[in-house]
C-alpha positions, -999 to 999 in steps of 0.1 A, spaced: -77 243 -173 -95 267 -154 -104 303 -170 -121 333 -157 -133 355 -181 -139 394 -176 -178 399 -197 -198 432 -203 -238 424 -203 -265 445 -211 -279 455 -173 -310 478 -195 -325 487 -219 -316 522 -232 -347 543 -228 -328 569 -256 -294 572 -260 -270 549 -245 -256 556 -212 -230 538 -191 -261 523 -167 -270 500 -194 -238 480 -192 -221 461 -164 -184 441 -166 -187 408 -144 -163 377 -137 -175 343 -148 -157 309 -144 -157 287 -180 -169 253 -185 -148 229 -195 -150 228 -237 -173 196 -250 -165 176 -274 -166 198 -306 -157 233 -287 -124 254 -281 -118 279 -256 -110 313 -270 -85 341 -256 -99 374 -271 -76 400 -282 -97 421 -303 -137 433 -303 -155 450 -329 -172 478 -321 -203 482 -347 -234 504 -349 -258 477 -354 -252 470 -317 -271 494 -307 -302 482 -324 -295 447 -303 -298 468 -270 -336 472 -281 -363 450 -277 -383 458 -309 -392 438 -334 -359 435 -353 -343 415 -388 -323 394 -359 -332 393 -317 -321 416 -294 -299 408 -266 -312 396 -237 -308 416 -205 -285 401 -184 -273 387 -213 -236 395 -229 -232 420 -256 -232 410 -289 -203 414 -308 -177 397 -335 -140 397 -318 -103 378 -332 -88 352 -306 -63 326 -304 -72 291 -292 -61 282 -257 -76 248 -251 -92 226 -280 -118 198 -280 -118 199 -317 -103 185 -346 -91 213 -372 -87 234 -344 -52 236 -323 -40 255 -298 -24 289 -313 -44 291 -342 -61 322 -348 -100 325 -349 -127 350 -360 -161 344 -340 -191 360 -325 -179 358 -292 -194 390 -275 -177 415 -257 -159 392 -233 -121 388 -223 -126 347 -234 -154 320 -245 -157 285 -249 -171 284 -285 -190 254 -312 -153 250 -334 -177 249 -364 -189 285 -359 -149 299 -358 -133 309 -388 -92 301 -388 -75 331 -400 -49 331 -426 -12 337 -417 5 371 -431 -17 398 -421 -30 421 -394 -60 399 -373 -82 428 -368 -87 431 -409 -113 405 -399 -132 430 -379 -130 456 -409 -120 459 -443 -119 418 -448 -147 409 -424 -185 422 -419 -184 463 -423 -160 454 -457 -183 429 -470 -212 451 -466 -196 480 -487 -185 457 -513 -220 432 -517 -240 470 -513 -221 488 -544 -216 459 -564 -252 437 -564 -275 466 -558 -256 501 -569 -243 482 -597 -217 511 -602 -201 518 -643 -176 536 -649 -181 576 -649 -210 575 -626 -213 597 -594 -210 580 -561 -219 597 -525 -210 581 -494 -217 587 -457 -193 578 -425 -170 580 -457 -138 573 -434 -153 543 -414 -150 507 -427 -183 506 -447 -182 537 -464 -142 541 -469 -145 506 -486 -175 514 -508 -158 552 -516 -122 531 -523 -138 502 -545 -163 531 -565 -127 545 -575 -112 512 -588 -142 508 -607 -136 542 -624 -167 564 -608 -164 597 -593 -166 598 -552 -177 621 -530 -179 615 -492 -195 630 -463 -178 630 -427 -175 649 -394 -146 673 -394 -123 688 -415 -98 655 -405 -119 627 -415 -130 645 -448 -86 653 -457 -84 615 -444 -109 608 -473 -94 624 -505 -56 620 -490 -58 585 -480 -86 567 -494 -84 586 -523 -122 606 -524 -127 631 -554 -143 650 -527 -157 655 -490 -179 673 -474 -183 680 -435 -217 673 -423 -210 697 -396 -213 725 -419 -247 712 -432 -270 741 -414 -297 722 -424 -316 701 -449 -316 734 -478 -278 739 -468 -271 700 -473 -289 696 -507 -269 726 -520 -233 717 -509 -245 681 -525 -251 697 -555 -224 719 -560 -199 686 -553 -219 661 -575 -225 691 -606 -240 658 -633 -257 646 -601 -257 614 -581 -263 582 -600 -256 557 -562 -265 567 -532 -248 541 -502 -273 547 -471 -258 540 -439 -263 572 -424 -299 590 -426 -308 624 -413 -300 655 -432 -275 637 -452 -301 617 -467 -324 650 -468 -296 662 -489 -292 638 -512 -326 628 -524 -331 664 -541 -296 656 -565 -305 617 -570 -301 610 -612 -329 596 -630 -322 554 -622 -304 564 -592 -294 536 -570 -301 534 -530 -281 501 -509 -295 510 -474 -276 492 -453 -279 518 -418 -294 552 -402 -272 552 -374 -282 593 -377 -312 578 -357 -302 549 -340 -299 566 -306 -333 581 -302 -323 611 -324 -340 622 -352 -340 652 -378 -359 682 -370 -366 689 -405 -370 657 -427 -378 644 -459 -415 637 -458 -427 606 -467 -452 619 -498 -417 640 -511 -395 607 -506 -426 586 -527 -426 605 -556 -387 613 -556 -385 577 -563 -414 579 -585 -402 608 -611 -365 599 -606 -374 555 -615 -352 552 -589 -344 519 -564 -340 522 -527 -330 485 -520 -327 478 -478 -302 445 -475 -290 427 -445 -258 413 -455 -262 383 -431 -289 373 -456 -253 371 -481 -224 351 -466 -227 330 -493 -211 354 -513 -188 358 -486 -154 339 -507 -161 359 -535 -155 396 -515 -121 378 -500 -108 359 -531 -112 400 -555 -105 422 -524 -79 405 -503 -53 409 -530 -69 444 -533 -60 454 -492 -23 440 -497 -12 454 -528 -27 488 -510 -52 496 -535 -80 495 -505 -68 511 -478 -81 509 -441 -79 530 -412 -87 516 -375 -91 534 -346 -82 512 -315 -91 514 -279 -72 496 -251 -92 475 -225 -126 455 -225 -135 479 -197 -133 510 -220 -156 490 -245 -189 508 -234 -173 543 -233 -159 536 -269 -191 524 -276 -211 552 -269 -186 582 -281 -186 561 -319 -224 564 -320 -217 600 -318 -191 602 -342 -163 599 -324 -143 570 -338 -118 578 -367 -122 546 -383 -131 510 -378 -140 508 -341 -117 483 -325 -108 473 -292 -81 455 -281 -81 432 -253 -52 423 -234 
């Protein structure tokens, strides 16, 4: 059969933050699949921060897209036409397809989803951001029972699974997010001890003492995926073998950057006097551990112990728009966007 497929490539390079310039949606005709490859309808694309980093062309853990090129991303699909054994048509796929409407992909680098729940759990709480949070907390932060736990972006699908799974393991959690909603969402849904609005934080002094006064026995893991004055917060109220999985900044992902920061001779000898680890992981490094995050939390997400939250846009059109306004904050949630 013959598809056209609707695409969004990167047309520049952001220059700071992202602006609508740097995208562009174009029409493309499909090949044929070869022996080996499927076609794939899209129906959902995850929106993640990492992206942004892939607009960039500096030197990076994985390359950046190409201009011209279509934007990265991981999406759910359904399998139109097949070339493929183990693949049919109708099963349901997770893949790095990019942000496009469809895509004639390798068979072996599709993952058939499992009947009997939601696709886009893929793109969240049992996919990537999920995985992160769980291989973060649990090989590096190492959390025991009775320890204090602070989270950033505590209500999107990194944080909300570390803050959820830190709970089950019997620590005290306290998350940081934008607004008044998102930080209720936090101790009402996901079940948080506390939250605190970063909006409040007037700056680096104010952070580190609304820190304290929620973490009073101090904080023994620290989940980095935020940076700026959060971070600048923290550091001060970090326990003696504190515990630092950096998994993101996106605080200064967009050519932002804190007015006041945590120098670099303070931030040496924090870790120095406090023994502490800051670990940086890239959890494409992990997928090997990959089964063992689905086989203990799948049964975890449907028995509603883990909870997840997703906040979904319509139309591959709207995907930079979305894009751009979750960098900021805007999202409540994992970032998802449907594709009809």
């Amino acid at each position: 059969m013959s598809v056209t497929a609707k695409q969004i490539v990167l047309a520049s390079r952001p220059g700071g933050a992202v602006s609508a310039e740097n995208f562009r949606l174009e029409e493309v005709t499909l090949r044929a699949p070869a022996e080996g490859e499927v076609v794939v309808r899209v129906t959902a694309l995850s929106l993640d921060p990492y992206m942004r980093g892939r607009m960039d062309a500096a030197k990076s853990y994985a390359a950046p897209v190409e201009v011209d090129a279509v934007m990265e991303g991981g999406t759910v699909g359904e399998v139109i036409e097949s070339n493929a054994p183990g693949l049919e048509v109708g099963d349901k796929v997770f893949g790095m397809t990019g942000w496009t409407t469809h895509s004639v992909q390798k068979a072996k680098l599709l993952r058939k989803l499992p009947d009997g729940i939601p696709e886009t759990t893929a793109l969240g709480v049992l996919g990537m951001p999920g995985f992160t949070g769980w291989y973060g907390l649990t090989a590096i932060g190492q959390p025991k029972e009775g320890e204090t736990l602070v989270v950033a972006a505590a209500t999107g699908p990194v944080g909300s699974m570390v803050g959820q799974y830190a709970k089950h393991k019997g620590l005290h959690v306290v998350g940081i997010a934008g607004g008044e909603k998102k930080c209720a969402h936090a101790k009402e849904v996901f079940g948080f001890d506390e939250c605190l609005d970063h909006r409040t934080f007037a700056d680096a002094k104010n952070a580190r003492e609304q820190i304290a006064a929620a973490c009073p026995d101090g904080i023994d893991i620290y989940f980095e995926n935020v940076g700026g004055t959060v971070l600048e917060g923290v550091l001060p109220n970090l326990n003696v073998f504190g515990r630092m999985p950096i998994c993101g900044m996106v605080a200064w992902y967009d050519g932002a950057a804190s007015a006041e920061r945590y120098d670099l001779p303070k931030l040496w000898r924090t870790l120095l006097v406090q023994r502490a680890v800051a670990h940086g992981f890239i959890i494409s490094d992990h997928w090997d551990k990959f089964p063992a995050f689905l086989e203990e939390v799948a049964p975890l997400v449907a028995n509603g112990t883990i909870k997840y939250t997703e906040d979904v846009a319509e139309g591959l059109e709207n995907a930079p728009e979305t894009f751009m306004s979750m960098l900021k904050g805007g999202n409540f949630g994992k970032q998802v966007v449907k594709i009809g």
